[in-house]
Residue frames relative to the residue before (quaternion, step in Angstrom):
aa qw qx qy qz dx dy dz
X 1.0000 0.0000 0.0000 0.0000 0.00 0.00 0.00
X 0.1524 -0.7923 0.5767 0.1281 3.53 -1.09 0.89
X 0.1777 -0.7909 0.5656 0.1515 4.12 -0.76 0.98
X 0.0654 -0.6418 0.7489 0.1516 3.51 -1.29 0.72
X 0.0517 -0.6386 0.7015 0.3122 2.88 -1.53 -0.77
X 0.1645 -0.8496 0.4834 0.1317 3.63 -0.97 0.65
X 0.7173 0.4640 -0.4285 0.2943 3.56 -1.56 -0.50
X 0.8486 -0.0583 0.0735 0.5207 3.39 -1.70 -0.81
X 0.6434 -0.4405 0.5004 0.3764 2.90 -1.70 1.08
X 0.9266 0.1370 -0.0310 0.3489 3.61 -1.44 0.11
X 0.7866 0.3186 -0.1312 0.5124 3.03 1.29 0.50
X 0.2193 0.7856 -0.3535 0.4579 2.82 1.85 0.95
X 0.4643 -0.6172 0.6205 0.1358 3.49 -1.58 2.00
X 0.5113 -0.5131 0.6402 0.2558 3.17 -1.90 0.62
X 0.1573 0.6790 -0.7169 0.0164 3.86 -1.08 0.71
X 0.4187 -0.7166 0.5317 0.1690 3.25 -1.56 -0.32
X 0.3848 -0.7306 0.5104 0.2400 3.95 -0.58 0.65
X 0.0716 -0.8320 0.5402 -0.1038 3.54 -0.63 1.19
X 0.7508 -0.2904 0.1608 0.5711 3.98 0.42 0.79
X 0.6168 -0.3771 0.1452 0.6755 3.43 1.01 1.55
X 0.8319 0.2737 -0.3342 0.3482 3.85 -0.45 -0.44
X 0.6692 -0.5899 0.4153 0.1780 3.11 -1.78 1.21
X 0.2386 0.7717 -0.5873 -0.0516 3.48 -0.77 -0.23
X 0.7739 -0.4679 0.3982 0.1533 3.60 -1.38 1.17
X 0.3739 0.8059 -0.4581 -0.0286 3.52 -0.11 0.30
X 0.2207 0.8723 -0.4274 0.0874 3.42 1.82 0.59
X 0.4194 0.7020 -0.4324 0.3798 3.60 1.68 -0.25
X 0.6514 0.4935 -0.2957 0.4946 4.05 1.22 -0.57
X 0.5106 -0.7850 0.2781 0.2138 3.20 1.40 0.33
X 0.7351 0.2320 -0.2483 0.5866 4.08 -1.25 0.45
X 0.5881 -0.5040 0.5675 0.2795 3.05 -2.04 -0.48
X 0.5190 -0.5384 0.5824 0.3187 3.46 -1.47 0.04
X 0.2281 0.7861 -0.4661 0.3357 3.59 0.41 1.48
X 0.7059 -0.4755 0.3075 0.4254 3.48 -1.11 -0.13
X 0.8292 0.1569 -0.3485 0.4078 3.46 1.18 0.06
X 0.1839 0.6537 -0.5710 0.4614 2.92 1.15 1.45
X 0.5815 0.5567 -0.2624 0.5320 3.43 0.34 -1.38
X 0.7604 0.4162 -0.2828 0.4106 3.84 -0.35 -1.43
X 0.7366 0.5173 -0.1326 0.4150 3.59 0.56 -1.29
X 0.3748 -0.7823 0.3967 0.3002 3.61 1.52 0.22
X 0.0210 0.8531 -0.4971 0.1571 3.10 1.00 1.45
X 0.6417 0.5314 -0.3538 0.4250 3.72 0.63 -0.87
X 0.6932 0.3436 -0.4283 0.4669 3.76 0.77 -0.50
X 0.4548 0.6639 -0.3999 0.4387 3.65 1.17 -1.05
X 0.8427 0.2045 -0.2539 0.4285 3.93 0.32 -1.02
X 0.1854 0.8137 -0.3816 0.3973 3.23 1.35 -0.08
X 0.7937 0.3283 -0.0471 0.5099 3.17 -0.14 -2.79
X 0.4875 0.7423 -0.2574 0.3810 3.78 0.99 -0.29
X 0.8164 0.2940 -0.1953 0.4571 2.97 0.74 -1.63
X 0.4409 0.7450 -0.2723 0.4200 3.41 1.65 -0.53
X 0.7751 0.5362 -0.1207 0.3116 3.08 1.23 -0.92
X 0.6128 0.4404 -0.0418 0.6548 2.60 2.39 -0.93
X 0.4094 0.7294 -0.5364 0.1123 2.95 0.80 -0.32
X 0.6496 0.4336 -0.3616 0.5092 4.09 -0.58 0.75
X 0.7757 0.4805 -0.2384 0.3327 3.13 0.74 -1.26
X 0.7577 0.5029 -0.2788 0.3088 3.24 0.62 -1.13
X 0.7506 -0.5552 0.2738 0.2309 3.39 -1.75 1.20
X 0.0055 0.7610 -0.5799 -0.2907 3.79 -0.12 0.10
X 0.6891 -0.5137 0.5004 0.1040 2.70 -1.56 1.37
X 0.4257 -0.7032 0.5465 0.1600 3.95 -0.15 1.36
X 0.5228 -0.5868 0.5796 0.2153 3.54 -1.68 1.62
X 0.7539 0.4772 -0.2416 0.3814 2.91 -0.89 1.22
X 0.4457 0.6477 -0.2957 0.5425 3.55 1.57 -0.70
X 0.5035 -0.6039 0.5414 0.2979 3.49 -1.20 1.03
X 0.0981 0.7311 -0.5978 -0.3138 3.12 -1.43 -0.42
X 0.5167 -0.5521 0.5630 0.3335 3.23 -1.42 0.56
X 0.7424 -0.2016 0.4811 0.4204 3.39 -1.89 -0.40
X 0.5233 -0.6585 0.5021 0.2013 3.40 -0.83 1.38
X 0.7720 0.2968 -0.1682 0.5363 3.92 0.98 -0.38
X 0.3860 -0.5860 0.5529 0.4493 3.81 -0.71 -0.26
X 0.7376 -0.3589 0.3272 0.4691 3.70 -1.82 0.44
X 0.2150 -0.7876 0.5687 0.1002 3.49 -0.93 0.85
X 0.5490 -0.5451 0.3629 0.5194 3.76 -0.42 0.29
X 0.8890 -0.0097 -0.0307 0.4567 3.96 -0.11 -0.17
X 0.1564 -0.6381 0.7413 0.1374 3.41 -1.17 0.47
X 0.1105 -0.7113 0.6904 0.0718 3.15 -1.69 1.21
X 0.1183 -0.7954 0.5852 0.1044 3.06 -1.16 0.14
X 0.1548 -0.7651 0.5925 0.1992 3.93 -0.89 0.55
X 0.2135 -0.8018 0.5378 0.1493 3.31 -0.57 0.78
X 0.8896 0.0391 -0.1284 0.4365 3.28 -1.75 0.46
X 0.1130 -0.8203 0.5049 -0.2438 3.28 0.95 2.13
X 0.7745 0.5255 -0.1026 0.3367 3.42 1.04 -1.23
X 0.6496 -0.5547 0.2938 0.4291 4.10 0.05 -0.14
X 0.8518 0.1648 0.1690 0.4676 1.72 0.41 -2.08
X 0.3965 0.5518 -0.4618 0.5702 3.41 1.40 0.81
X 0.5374 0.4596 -0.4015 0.5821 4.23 0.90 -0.79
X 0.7887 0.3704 -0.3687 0.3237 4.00 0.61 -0.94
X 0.3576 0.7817 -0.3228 0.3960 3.47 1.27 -0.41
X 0.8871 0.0845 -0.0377 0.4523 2.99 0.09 -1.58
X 0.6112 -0.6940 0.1647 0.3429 3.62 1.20 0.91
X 0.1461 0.8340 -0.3836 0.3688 3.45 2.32 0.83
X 0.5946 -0.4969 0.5573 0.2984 3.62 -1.37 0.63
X 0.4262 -0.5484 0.5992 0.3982 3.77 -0.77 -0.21
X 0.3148 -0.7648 0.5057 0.2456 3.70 -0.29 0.36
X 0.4958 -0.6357 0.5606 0.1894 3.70 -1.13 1.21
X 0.8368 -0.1750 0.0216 0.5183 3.67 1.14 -1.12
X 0.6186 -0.5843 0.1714 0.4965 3.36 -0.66 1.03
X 0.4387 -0.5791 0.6727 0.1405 3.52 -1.40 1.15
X 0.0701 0.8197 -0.5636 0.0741 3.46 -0.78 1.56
X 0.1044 -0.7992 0.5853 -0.0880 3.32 -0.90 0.94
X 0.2864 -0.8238 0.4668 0.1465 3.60 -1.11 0.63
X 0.3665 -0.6584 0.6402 0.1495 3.77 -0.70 1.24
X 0.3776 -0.6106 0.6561 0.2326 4.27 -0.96 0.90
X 0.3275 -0.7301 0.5777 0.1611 3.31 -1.07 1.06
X 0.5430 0.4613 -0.5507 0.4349 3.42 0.47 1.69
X 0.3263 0.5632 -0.5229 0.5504 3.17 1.35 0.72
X 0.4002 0.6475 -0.5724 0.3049 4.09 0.74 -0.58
X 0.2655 0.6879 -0.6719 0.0702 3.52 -1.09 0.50
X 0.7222 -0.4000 0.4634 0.3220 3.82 -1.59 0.78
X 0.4579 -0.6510 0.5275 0.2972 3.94 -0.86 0.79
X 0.7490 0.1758 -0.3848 0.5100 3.90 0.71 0.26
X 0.3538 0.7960 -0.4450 0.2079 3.56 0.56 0.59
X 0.7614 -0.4444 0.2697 0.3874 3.12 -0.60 0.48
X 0.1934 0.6897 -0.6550 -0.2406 4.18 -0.80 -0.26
X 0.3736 -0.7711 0.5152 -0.0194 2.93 -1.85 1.26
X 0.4816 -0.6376 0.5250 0.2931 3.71 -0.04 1.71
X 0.5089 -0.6620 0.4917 0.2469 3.77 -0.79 0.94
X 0.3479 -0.5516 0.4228 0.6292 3.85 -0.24 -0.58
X 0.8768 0.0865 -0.2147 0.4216 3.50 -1.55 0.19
X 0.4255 0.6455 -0.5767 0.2639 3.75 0.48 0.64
X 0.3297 -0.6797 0.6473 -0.1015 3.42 -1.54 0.86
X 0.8414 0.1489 -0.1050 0.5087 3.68 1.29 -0.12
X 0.2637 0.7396 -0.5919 0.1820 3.62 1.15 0.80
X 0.0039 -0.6756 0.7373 0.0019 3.72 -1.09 1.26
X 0.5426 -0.6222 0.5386 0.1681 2.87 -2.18 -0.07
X 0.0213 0.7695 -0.6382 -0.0116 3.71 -1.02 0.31
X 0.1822 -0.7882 0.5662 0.1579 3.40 -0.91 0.89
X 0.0566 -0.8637 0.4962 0.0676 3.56 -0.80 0.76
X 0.4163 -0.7051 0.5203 0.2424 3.46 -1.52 -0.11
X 0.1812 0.8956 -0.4052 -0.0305 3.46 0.19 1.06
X 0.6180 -0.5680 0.4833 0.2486 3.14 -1.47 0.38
X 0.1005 0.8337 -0.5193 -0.1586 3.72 -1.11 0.80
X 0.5175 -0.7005 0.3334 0.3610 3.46 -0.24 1.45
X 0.2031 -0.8011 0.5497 0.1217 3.65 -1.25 0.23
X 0.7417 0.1027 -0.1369 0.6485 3.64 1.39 -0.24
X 0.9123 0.0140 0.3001 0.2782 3.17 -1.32 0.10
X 0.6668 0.6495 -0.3638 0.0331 3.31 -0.64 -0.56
X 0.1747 -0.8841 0.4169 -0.1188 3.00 -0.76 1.37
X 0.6586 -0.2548 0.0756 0.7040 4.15 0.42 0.78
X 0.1038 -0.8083 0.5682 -0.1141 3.40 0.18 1.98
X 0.3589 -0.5445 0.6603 0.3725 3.61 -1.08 -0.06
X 0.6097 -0.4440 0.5730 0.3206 3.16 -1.92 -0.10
X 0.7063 0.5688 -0.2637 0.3287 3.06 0.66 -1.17
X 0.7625 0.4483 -0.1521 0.4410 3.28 1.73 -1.14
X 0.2902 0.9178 -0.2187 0.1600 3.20 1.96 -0.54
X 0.7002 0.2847 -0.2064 0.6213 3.64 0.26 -1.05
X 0.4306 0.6718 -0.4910 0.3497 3.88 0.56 0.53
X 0.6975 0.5037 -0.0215 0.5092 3.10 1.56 -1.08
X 0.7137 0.5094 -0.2493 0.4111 3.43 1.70 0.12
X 0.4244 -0.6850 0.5680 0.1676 3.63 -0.45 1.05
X 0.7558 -0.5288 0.1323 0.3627 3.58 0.45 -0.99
X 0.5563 -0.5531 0.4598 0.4162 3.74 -0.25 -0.65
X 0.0916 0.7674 -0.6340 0.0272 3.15 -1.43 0.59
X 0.3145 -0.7956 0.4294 0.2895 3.54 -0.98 0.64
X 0.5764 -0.6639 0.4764 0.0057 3.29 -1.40 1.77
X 0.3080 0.7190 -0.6151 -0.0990 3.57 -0.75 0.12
X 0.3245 -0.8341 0.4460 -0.0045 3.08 -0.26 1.97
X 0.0247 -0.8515 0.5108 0.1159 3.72 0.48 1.54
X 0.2749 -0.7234 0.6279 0.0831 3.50 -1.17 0.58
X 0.1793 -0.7793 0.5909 0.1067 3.23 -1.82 0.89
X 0.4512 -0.7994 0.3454 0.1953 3.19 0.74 1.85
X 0.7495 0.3363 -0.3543 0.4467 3.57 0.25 -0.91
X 0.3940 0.7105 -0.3252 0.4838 4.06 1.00 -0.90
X 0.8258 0.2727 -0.1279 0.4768 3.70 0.20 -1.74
X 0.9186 0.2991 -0.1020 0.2375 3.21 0.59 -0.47
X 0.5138 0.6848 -0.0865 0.5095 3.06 2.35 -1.14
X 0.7410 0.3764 -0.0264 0.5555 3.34 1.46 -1.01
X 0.5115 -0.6850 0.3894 0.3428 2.84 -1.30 0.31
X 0.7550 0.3898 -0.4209 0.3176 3.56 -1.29 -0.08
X 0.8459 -0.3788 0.0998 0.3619 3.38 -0.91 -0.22
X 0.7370 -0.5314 0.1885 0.3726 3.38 -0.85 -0.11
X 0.5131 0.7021 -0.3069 0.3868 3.43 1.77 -0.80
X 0.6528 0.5464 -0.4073 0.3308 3.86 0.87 -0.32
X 0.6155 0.4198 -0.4296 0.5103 3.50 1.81 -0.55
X 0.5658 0.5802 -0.4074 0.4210 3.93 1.07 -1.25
X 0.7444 0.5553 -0.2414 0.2814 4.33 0.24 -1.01
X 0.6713 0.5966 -0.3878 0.2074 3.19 1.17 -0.60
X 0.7649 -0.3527 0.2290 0.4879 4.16 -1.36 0.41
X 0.8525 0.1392 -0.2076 0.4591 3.62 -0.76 0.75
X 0.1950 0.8766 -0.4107 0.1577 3.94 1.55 0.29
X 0.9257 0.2073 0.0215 0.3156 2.95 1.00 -1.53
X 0.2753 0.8754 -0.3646 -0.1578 3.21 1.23 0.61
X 0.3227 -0.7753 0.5267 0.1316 3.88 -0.91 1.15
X 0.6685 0.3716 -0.3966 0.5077 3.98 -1.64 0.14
X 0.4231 0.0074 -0.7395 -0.5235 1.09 -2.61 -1.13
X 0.6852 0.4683 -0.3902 0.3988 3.59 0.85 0.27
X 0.1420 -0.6258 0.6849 0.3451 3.64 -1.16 -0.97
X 0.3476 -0.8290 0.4248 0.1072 3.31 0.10 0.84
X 0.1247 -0.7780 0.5717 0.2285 4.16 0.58 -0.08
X 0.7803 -0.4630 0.2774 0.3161 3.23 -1.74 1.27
X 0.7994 0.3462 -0.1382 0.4713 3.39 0.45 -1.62
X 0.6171 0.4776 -0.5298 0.3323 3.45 0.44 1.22
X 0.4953 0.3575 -0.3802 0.6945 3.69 1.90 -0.04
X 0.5618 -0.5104 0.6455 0.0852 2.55 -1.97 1.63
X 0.7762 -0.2924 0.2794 0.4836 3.99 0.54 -1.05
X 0.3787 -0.7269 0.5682 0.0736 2.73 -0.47 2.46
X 0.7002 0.5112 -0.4280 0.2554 3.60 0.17 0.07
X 0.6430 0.3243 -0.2125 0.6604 3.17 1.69 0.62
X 0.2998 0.6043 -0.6628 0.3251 3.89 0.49 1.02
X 0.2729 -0.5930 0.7094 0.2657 3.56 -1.52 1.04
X 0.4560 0.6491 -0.5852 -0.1681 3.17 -1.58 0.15
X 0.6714 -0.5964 0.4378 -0.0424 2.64 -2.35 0.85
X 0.1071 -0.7554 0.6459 -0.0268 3.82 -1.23 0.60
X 0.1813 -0.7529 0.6303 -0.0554 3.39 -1.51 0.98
X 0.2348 -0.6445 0.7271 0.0285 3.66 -1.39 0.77
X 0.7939 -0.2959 0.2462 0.4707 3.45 -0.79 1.21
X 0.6987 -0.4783 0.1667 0.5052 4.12 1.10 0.87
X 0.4906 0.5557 -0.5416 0.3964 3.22 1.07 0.55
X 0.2893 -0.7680 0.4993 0.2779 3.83 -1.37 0.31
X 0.2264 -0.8054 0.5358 0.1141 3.52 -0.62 1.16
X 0.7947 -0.0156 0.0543 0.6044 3.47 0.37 -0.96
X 0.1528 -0.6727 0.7091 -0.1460 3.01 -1.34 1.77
X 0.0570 0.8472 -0.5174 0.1063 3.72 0.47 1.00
X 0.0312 -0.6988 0.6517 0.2932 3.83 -1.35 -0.50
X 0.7658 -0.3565 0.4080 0.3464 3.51 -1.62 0.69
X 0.7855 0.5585 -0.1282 0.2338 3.69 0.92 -1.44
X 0.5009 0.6328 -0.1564 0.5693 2.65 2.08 -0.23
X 0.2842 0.8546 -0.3965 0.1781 3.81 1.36 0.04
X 0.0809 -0.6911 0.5744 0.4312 3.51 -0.22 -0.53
X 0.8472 0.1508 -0.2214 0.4588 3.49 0.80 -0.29
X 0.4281 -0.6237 0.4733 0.4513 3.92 -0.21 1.30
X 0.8269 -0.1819 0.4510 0.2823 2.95 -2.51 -0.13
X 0.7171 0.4471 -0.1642 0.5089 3.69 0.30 -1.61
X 0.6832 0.5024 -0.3725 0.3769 3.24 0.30 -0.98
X 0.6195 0.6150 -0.3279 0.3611 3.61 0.86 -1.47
X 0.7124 0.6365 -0.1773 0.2364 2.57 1.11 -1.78
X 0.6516 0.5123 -0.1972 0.5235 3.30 1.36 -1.50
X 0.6522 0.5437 -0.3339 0.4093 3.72 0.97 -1.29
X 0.6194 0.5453 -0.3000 0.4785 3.95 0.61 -1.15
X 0.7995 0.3661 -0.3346 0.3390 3.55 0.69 -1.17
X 0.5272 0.5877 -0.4207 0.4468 3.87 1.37 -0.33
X 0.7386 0.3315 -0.3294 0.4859 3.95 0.87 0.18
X 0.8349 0.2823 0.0432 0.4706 3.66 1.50 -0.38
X 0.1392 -0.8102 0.5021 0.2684 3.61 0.01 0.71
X 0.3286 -0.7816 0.5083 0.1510 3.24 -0.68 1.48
X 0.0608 -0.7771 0.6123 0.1321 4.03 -0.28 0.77
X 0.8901 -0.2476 0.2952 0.2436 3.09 -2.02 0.54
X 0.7627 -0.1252 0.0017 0.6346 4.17 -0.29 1.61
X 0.1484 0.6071 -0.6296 0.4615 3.54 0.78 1.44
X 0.0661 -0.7899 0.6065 0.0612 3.56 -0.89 0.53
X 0.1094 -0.7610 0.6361 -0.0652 3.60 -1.21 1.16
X 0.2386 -0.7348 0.6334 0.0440 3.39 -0.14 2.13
X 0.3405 -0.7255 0.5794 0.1483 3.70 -1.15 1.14
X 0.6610 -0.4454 0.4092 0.4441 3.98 0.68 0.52
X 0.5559 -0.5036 0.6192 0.2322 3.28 -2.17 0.76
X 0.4682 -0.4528 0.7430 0.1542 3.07 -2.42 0.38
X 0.5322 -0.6916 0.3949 0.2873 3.16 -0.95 0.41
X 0.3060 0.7124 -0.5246 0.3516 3.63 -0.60 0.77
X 0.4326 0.8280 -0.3252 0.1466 3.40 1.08 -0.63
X 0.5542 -0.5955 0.3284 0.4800 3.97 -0.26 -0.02
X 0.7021 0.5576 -0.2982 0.3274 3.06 1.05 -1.22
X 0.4957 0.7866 -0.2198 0.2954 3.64 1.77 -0.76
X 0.7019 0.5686 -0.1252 0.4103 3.11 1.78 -1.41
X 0.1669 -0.8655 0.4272 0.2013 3.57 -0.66 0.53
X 0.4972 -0.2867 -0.7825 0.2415 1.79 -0.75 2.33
X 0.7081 -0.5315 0.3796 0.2683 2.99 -1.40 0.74
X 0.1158 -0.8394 0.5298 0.0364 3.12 -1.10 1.25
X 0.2546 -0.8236 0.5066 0.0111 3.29 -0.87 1.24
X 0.6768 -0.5004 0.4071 0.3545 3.88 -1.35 0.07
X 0.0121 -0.7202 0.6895 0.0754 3.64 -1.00 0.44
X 0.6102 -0.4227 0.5140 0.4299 3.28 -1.67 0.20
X 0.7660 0.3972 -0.3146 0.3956 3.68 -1.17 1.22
X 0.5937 0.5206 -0.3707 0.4890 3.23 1.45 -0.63
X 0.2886 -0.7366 0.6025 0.1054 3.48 -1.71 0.69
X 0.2178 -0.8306 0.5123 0.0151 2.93 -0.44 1.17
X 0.0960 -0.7687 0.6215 -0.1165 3.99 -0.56 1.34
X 0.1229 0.7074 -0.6758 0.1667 3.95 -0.98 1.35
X 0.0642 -0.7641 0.6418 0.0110 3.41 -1.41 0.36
X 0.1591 0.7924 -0.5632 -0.1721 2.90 -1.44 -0.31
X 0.6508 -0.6378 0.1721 0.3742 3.79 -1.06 0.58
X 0.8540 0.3262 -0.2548 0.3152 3.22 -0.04 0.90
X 0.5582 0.7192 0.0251 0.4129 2.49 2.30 -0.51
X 0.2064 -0.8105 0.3231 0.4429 2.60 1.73 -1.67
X 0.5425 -0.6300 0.4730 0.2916 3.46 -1.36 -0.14
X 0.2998 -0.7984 0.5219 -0.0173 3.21 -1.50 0.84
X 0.0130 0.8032 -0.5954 0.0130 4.04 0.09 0.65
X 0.1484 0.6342 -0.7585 0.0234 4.03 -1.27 0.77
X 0.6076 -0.4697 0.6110 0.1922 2.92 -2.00 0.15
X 0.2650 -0.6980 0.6377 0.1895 3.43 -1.10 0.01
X 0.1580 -0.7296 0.6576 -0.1016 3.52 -0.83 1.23
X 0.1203 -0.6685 0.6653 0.3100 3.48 -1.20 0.67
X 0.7058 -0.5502 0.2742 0.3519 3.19 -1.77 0.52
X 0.1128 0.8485 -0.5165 -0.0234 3.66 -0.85 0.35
């Protein structure tokens, strides 16, 4: 099963993706939130759509969508997940995943706008593959890990290089800022990828390709993250855990290329889908 949710910013119905096309299902009531998730909501809409099946409204070409879930209590993120993304940007390989935390008002709709921070000078891009938690989950095993996952969604985890790195304190002041994080258009549930350890995905610059990455290339798997994140953090229901960039990144390039106002940014991934914004400077 794939969830969107569409229309006005912040006020966006709960539908569902059905062989590419949308369809309405706000009749099943609430939101795709944390006590959606908790309350075995995915089988609940599931036994729903089954029920409707014919009936329900498709959802007109062209309708925004929002994030495929509602704000969740935390976005994680693991950073320099990739090799040859840690070699890129002249980074240690990492011994254990390097975690950091994106504010979950960066949340923004997968064609939404992205917005040049004020005074930034280094907003880049990074497509990811994240993870959205479905139960609970507290000092998980590995072994028990993907027990705890609702589904996946694709991340493009924009960054304000000079913010994260130029400055002091931690990374979250370049990862946090308004429009950081756009997520969807789907949530994709577990039992529709054959094997997340092999999802290609992809990113564009005004039609150029930058990063052409695969999932298989982690340094740390899916499960792992999972289990590692939860031994510092109870992770609760539509929590989300971005798994890091492929290389391609702006910051990689000598010299380093960065976003301007006009540029169009285009990412995907398999199963997930694809995800095109604009670039705005702030105003």
């Amino acid at each position: 099963m794939k969830l969107i949710r569409y229309g006005e910013a912040g006020k966006e119905k709960i539908g569902v993706q059905i062989a590419d096309k949308n369809y309405d299902v706000s009749a099943f009531g609430g939101d795709y939130d944390e006590l959606f998730f908790e309350e075995n909501g995915l089988a609940r809409l599931e036994q729903f759509v089954k029920a409707n099946n014919g009936k329900l409204d498709e959802i007109p070409a062209g309708t925004r969508l929002g994030p495929p879930f509602a704000r969740p209590s935390k976005i994680v993120c693991i950073g320099l997940n990739y090799r040859d993304h840690a070699e890129e940007t002249g980074a240690a390989i990492p011994t254990e995943p390097i975690i950091f935390m994106k504010s979950t008002t960066a949340l923004v709709g997968p064609d939404d706008h992205v917005v040049i921070p004020k005074n930034s000078v280094k907003t880049d891009w990074e497509v990811e593959f994240g993870i959205v938690i479905g139960t609970k989950a507290t000092y998980v095993e590995e072994h028990d890990a993907l027990d705890y996952v609702a589904g996946y969604v694709l991340h493009n985890d924009v960054s304000e290089r000079e913010f994260q790195l130029e400055r002091s304190g931690t990374w979250d002041k370049g990862k946090g800022c308004d429009t950081f994080a756009p997520m969807g258009p789907v949530m994709t549930t577990t039992d529709e990828i054959p094997d997340i350890n092999n999802i290609r995905l992809w990113l564009k610059v005004n039609g150029e390709i930058f990063q052409d990455g695969n999932t298989k290339n982690l340094i740390f798997s899916v499960p792992y993250i999972v289990s590692y994140v939860s031994q510092f953090m109870t992770l609760l229901p539509g929590d989300v855990i971005s798994t890091g960039t492929p290389a391609g990144v702006g910051l990689g390039f000598n010299p380093p290329i960065y976003l301007k106002e006009g540029d169009v940014i285009e990412l995907g991934a398999e199963y997930l889908g694809e995800q095109r914004q604009e670039v705005i400077n702030w105003r």
